[in-house]
C-alpha positions as CSV (number, residue, x, y, z in Angstrom):
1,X,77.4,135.8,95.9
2,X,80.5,133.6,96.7
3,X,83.2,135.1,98.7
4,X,86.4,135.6,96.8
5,X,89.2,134.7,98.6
6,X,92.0,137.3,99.1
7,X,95.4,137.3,97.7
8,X,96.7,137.1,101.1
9,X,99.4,134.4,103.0
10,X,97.1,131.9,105.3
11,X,97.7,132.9,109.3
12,X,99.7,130.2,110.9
13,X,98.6,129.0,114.6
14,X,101.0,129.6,117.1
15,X,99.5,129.7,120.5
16,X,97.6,126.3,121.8
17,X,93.9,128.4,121.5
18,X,94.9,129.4,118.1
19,X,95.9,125.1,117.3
20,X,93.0,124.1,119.3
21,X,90.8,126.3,116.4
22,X,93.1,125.3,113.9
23,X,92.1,121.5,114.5
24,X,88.6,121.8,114.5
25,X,88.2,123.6,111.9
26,X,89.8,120.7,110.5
27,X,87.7,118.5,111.9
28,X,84.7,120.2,110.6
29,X,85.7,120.6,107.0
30,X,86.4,116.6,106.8
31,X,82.8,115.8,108.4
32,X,80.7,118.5,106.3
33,X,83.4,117.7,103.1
34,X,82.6,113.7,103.7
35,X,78.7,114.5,103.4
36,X,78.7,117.3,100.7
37,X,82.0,117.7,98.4
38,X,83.9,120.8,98.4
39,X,81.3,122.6,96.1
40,X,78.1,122.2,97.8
41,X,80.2,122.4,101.3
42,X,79.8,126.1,102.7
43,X,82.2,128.0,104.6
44,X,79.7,129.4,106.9
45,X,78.8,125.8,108.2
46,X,82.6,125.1,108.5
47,X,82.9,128.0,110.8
48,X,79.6,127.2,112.4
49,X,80.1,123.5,112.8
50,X,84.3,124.4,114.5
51,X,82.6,126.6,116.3
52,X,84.8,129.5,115.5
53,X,84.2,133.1,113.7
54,X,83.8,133.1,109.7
55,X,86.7,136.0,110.0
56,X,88.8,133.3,112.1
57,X,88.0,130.3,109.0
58,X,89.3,133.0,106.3
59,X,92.3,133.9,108.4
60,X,93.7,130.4,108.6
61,X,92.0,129.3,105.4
62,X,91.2,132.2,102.4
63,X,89.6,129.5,100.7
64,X,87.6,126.4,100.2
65,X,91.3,125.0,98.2
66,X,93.5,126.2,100.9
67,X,90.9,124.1,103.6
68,X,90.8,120.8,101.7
69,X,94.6,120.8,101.1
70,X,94.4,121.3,104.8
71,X,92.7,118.6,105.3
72,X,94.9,116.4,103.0
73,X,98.2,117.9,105.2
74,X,96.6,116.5,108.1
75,X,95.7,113.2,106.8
76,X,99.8,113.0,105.4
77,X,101.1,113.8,108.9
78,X,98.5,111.0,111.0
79,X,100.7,108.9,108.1
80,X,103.7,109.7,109.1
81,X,103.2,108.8,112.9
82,X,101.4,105.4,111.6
83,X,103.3,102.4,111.1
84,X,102.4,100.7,108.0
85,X,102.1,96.6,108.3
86,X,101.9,94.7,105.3
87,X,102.8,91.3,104.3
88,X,104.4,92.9,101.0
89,X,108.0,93.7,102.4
90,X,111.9,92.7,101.9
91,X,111.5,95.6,99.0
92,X,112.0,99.9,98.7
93,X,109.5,99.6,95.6
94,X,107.1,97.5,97.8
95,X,107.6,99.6,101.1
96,X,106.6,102.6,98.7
97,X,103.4,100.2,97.4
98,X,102.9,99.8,101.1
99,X,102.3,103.9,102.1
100,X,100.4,104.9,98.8
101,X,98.2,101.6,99.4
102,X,97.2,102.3,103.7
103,X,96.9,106.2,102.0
104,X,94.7,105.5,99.4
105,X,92.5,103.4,101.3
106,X,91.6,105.5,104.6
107,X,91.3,108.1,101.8
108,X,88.5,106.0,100.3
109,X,86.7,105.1,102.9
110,X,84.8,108.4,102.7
111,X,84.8,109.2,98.9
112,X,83.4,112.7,98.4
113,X,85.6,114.0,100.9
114,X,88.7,112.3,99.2
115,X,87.1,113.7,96.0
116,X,87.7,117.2,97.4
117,X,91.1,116.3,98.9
118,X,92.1,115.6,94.9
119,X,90.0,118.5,93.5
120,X,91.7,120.7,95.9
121,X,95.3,119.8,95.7
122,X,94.8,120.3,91.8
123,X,93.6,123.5,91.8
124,X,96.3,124.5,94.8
125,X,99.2,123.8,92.1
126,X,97.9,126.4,89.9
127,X,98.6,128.5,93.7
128,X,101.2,127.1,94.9
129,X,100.4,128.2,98.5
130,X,101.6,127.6,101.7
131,X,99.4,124.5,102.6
132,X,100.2,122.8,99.1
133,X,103.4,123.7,99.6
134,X,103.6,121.4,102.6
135,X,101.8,119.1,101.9
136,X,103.5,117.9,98.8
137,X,106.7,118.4,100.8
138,X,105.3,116.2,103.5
139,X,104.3,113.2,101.3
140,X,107.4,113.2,99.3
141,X,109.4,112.7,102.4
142,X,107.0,110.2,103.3
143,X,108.0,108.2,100.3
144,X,111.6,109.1,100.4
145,X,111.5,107.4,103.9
146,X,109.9,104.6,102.4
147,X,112.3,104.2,100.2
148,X,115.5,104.6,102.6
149,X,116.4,107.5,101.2
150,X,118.3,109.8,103.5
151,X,119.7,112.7,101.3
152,X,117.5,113.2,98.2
153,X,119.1,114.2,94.9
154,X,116.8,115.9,92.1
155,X,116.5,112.2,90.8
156,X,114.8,110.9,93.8
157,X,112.5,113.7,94.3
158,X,111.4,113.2,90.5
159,X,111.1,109.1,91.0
160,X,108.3,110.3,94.2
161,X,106.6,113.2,92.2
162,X,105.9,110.3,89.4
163,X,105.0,108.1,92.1
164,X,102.8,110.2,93.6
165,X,101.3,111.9,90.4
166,X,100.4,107.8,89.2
167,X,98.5,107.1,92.7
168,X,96.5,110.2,92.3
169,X,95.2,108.8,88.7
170,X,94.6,105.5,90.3
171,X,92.6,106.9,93.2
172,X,90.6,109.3,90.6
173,X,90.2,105.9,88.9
174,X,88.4,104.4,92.2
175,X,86.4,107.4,92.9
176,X,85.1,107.5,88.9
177,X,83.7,103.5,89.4
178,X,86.5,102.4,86.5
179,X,88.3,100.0,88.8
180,X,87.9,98.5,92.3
181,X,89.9,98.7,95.2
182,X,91.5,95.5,95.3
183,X,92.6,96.4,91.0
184,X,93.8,99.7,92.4
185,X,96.2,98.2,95.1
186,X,97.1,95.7,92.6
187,X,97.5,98.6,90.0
188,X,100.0,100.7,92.4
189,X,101.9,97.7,93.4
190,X,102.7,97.2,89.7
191,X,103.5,100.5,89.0
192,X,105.9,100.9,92.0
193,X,107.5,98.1,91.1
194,X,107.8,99.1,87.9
195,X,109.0,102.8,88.4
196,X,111.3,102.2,91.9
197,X,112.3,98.6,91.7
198,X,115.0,98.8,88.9
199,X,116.7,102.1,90.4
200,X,116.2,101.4,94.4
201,X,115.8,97.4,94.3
202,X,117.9,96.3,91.5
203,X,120.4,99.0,92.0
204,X,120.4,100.5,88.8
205,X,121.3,104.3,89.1
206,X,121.3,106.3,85.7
């Protein structure tokens, strides 16, 4: 029988044994959810495979959403510390194109896991736990950087949540066979310029 996760807060790592754990559990989850999905992906060989105690997976991780969104955290901050090159630039809307493009495709290069990544982060807002929580928070700020945007007001956080919520449809798109990569950059770099240019480019405010 499945475990069933408890209604509990996730343990947060504080000590560098308790990171080191942390990271390859990590690890683990992104190899076995790159060769299996997130249903046919057991706990027990996460734990095995991080070399770490099943109680020590639950602790950090209640469940197989909490791990995947995890994941997805982790992927956001290796982002974060990444420059992005592009030839697209000398616009907010395509420095945003930029981000959600380099994310979307090291996302892609292994689908099924990416598939779990999205599977996860959909069920997590029906949680709304603490690695969703961050997560979200760490990819809007992404963006807002991208944009230039220094002090968000409720406006900007709306204009990234759109954003965000579009790229996600586009990347379900990829990972469904509907379009190609090279229509899915294409597709976001319309849509960002259709959605940030005329407030951040053009200077229109209202």
């Amino acid at each position: 029988m499945p475990r069933i996760a408890e209604a509990r807060l996730p343990a947060e790592p504080t000590s560098p044994e308790q990171k080191d754990r942390y990271q390859r559990i990590l690890r683990a989850a992104s190899k076995l959810g790159a060769e299996h999905g997130l249903e046919r992906m057991q706990m027990n060989d996460v734990a095995k495979e991080a070399g770490v105690a099943i109680a020590t997976l639950y602790r950090y991780f209640p469940s197989k959403t909490d791990l995947f969104v995890g994941v997805l955290h982790s992927q956001i901050q290796r982002l974060s510390g990444t420059p992005v090159v592009s030839e697209h630039t000398g616009t907010r809307a395509g420095a945003v194109a930029d981000v959600l493009i380099a994310a979307g495709r090291r996302m892609l290069e292994r689908p099924q896991l990416a598939t779990a990544m999205l599977q996860a982060n959909n069920a997590a807002q029906l949680q709304v736990g603490r690695e969703y929580t961050e997560a979200n928070a760490a990819f809007h700020r992404l963006l807002l950087d991208a944009l230039g945007v220094d002090e968000a007001g409720d406006e900007d956080f709306r204009m990234v949540r759109i954003a965000e919520q579009t790229w996600y449809g586009v990347l379900v798109s990829v990972l469904n066979g509907v379009i190609t990569i090279d229509q899915a950059d294409a597709d976001i770099r319309l849509a960002a310029r259709l959605l940030l240019g005329p407030r951040y480019d053009d200077g229109v405010t209202s």
